[in-house]
C-alpha positions in Angstrom: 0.0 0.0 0.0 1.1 3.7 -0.9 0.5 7.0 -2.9 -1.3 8.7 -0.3 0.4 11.7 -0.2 3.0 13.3 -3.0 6.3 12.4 -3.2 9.5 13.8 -1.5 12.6 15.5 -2.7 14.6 14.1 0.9 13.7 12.4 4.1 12.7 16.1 5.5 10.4 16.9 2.8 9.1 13.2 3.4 7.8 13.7 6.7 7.1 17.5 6.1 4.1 15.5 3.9 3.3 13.1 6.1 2.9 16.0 8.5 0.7 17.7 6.3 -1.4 14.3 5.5 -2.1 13.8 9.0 -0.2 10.9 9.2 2.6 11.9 11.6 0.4 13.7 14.6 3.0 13.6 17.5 6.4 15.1 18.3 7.6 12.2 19.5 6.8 10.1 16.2 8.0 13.2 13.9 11.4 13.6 15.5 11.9 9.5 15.0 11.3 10.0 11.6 13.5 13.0 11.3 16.2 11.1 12.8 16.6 8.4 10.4 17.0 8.9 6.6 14.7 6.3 4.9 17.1 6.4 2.0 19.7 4.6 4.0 17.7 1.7 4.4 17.6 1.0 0.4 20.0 -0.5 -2.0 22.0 2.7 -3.4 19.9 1.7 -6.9 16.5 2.1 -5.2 17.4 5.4 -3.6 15.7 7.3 -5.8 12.9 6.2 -4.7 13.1 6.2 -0.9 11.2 9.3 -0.5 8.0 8.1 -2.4 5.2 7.3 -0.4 5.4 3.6 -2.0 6.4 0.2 -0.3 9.1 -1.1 -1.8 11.0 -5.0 -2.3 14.0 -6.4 -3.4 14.4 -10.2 -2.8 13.5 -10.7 0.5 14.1 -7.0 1.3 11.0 -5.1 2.1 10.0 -2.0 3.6 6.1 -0.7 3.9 5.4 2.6 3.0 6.2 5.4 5.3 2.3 6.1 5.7 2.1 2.8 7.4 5.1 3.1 9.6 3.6 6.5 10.6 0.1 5.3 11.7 2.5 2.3 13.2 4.5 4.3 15.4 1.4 6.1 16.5 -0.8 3.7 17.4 1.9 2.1 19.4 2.0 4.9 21.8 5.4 4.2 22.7 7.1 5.3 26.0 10.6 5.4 27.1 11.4 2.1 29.3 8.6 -0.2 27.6 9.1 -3.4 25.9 8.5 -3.9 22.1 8.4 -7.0 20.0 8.7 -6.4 15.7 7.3 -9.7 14.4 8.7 -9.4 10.7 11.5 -7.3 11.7 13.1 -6.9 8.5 15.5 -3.9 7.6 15.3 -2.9 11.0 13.7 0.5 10.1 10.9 0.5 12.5 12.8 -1.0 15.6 15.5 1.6 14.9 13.2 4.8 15.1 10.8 2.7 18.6 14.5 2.4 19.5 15.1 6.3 19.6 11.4 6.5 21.8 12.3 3.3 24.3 15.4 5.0 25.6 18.3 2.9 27.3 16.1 1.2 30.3 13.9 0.1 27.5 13.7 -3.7 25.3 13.5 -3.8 21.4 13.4 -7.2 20.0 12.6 -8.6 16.4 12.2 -11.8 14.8 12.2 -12.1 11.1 12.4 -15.2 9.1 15.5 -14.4 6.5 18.7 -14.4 8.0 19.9 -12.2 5.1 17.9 -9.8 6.0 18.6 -9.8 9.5 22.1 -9.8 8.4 21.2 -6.6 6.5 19.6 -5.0 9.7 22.3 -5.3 11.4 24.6 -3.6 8.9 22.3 -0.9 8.7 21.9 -0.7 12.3 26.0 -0.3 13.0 25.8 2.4 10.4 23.4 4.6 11.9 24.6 4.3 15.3 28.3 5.1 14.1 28.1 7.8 11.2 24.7 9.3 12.1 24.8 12.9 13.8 21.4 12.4 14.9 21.5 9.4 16.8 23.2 11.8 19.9 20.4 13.3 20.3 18.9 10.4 22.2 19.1 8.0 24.4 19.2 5.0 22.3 17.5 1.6 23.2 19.8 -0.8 20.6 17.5 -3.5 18.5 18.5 -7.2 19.0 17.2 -9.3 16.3 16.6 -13.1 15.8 16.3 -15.2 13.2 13.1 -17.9 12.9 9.3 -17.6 12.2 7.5 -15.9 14.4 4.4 -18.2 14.4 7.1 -20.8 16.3 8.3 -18.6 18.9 8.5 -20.2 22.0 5.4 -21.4 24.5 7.0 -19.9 28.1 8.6 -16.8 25.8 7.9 -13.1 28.2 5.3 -11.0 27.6 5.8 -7.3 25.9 4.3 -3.7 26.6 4.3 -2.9 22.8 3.9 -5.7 19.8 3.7 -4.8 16.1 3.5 -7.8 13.4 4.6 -6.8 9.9 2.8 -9.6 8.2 -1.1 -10.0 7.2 -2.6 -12.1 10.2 -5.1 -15.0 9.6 -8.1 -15.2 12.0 -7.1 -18.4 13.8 -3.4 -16.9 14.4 -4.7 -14.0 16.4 -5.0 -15.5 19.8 -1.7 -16.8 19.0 -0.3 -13.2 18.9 -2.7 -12.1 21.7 -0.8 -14.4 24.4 2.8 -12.4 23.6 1.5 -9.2 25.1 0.8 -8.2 28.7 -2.2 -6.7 30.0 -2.6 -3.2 29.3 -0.1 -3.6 26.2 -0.7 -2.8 22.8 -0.6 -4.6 19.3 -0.9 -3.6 16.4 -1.2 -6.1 12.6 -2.8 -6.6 9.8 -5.9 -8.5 10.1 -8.9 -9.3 7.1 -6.9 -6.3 5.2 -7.6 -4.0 8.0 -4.5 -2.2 10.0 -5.6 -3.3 13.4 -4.4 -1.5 17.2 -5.8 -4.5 20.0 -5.1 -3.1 23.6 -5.3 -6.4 26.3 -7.6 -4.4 29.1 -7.6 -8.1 31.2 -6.4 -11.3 31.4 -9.0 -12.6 28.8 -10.6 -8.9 27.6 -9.5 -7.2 24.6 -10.5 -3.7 22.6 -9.9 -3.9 18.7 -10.0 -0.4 16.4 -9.4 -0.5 12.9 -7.0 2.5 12.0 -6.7 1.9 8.0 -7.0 -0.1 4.8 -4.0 -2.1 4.0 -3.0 -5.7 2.0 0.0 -7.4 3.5 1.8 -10.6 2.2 0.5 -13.5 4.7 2.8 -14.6 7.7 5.0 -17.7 6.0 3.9 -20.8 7.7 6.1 -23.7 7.4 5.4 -26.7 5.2 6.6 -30.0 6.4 6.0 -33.4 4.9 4.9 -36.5 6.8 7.2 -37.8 9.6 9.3 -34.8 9.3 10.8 -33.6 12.5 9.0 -30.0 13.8 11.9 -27.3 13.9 13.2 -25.9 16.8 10.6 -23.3 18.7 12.3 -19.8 18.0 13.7 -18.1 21.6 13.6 -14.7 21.6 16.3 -13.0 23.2 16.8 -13.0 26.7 15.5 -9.6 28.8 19.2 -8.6 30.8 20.0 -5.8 33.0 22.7 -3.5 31.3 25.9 -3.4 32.5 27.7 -1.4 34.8 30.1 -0.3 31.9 27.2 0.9 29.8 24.8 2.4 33.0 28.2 4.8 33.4 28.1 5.1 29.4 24.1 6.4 29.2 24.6 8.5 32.8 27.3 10.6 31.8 26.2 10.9 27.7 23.2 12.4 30.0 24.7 14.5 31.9 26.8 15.8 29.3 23.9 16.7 26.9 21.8 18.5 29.4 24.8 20.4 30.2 24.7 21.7 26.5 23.0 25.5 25.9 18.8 25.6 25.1 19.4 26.0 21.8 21.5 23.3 21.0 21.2 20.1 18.9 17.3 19.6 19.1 16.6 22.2 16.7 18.0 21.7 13.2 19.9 24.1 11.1 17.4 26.5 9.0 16.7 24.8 5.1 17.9 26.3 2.4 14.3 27.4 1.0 13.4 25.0 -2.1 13.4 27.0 -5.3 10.0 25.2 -6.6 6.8 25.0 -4.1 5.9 21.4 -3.5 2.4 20.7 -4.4 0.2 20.5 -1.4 -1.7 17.1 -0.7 -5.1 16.2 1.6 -5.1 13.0 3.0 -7.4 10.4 1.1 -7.5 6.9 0.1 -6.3 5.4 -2.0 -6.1 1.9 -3.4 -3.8 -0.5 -2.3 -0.7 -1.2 -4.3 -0.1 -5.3 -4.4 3.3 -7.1 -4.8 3.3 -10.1 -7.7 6.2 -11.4 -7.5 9.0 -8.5 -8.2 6.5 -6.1 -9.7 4.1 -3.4 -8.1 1.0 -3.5 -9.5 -0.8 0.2 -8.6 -4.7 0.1 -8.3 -5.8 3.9 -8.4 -8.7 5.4 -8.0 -9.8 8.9 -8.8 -8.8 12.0 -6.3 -8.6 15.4 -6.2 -6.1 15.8 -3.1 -3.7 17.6 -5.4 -3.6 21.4 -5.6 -2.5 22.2 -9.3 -1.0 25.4 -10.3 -0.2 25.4 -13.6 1.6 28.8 -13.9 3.8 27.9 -11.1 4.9 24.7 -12.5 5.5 26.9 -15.4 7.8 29.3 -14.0 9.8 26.1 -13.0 12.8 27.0 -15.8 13.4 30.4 -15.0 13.7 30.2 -11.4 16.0 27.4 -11.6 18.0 28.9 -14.0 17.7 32.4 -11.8 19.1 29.8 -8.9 22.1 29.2 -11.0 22.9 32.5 -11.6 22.7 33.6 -7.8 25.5 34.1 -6.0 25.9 31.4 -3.4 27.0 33.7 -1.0 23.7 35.5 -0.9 22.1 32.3 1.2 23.3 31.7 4.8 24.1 28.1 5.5 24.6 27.0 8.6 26.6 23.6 9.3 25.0 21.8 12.6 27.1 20.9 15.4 26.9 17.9 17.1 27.4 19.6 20.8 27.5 16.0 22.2 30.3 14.7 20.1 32.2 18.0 20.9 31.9 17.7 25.0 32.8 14.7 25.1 36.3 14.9 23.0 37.1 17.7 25.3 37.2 15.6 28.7 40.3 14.9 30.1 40.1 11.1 29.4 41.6 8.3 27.8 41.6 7.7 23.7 39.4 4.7 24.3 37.3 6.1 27.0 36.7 9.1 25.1 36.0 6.5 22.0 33.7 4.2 24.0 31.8 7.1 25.4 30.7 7.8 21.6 30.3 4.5 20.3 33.0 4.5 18.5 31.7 6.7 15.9 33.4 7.1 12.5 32.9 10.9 12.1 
């Protein structure tokens, strides 16, 4: 599913539309979004198309479209210190940005089928934490993934505050998902092609709202011939208490950052203003857009949620070309500092105190 609101230019005009669509409603979901450039999480040939309100696949790569992770993130009503499961965890998109919400007392864990993928997660995962500016802005609760099928997980497996499955869910696998989560927890999947938020109010109550119209690929469920030996029941990872070592780490990145002036790293740098305007979009609905095999087959249907101005779009050329003509230096740009990053190369300490401190971050 996708297309329901216009297309980027970057990840900040991406979420400046969601925004705008009413798809992002909360600080705390927009400044995870901010944080994590949707672009990185596609193969450099698919960039292009990482700000495109579109789903997009690649073997068993796969990431929804942002609309979905938006109305995700926000029916989870995450908090920092909860618990979160990701059922389908994939490119580790989604458990990165609840991992920016959870903070460091929090658990993040994901399951996904293809260890390929999980593989890929984790590459993508070590490169936002090390080259990433943003990521010092939080406190970070770090994603541990697991590869098996989540419809094997483990009968005495813990319970979680906060459980999203990234798979279409069949009626009689419902309960199956219901038992994962504790009472007053939250899960949110796919179920009859609806986007589905079920909040456990008691040991056997439950309250379902439908938040929107989606089509998912089913959960895999494994195939085994006759006499053939059941696989092993997937264990998700254990829940530890951190160490001492990293307590020290999150305590004095703390310190340090509140320690830094008002105006410091949570407000970006002013954007260079775009030299076309962006069309403006309504939310609507539109039909879903279906994976057959590699190929996405769009199903539209009529909408007027586009404001057209033809003799803007026609003055296109001549501004641009004004825009070449302009002398740079007539546009202030200012370079962000990471304030963090700076502080904390400026203690007294050791190299490799000063390097474990900051993750050992490459820039």
């Amino acid at each position: 599913m996708g297309g329901a609101v216009s297309a980027g230019e970057d990840n900040d005009d991406l979420i400046d539309n969601l925004k705008e669509a009413q798809y992002i409603r909360t600080d705390m979901v927009e400044q995870a979004f901010r944080a994590i450039d949707r672009g990185d999480y596609y193969l450099d040939a698919y960039r292009d198309s990482a700000y495109k309100d579109l789903a997009w696949k690649n073997g068993n790569i796969h990431l929804s479209a942002p609309c979905i992770y938006s109305e995700v993130m926000e029916a989870l009503k995450l908090q920092p210190g909860l618990s979160f499961l990701n059922l389908g965890s994939g490119t580790g998109y989604l458990s990165t940005m609840v991992g920016l919400t959870l903070g460091p007392y929090g658990v993040n864990h994901g399951v996904e089928l293809h260890r390929d993928v999980v593989e890929y997660a984790l590459d993508k995962l070590d490169y936002f934490i090390k080259n990433s500016d943003s990521f010092d802005k939080f406190e970070f609760c770090e994603p541990v993934f697991v590869v098996g099928n989540c419809l094997e997980i483990a009968t005495d497996s813990h319970q979680y505050d906060r459980i999203y499955c990234g798979a279409g869910v069949q009626k009689d696998h419902e309960n199956y998902m219901k038992v994962l989560l504790k009472i007053g927890g939250i899960l949110v999947m796919p179920i009859d092609d609806q986007l589905t938020q079920i909040t456990r109010t008691g040991q056997s109550n439950w309250e379902s709202k439908n938040i929107l119209a989606v089509s998912f690929a089913p959960l895999v469920q494994q195939s085994r011939g006759d006499g053939e030996k059941a696989p092993d029941s997937v264990q998700l990872p254990p829940v530890t208490v951190r160490s001492l070592q990293e307590l020290s780490r999150v305590y004095i990145r703390r310190t340090l950052r509140s320690l830094a002036p008002d105006d410091d790293q949570d407000k970006s740098a002013p954007r260079v203003p775009q030299k076309r305007k962006r069309r403006r979009c309504r939310r609507r609905r539109i039909n879903t857009y279906v994976f057959v095999g590699n190929q996405l087959i769009p199903q539209m249907v009529d909408s007027e949620g586009e404001d057209h101005n033809e003799e803007e779009h026609s003055k296109e050329p001549e501004e641009e070309a004004e825009g070449e003509e302009r002398d740079i230096g007539d546009i202030e740009i200012i370079k962000q500092v990471n304030l963090l990053r700076d502080q904390i190369l400026a203690l007294p300490l050791p190299e490799p105190l000063k390097a474990y401190l900051l993750y050992f971050r490459e820039k």
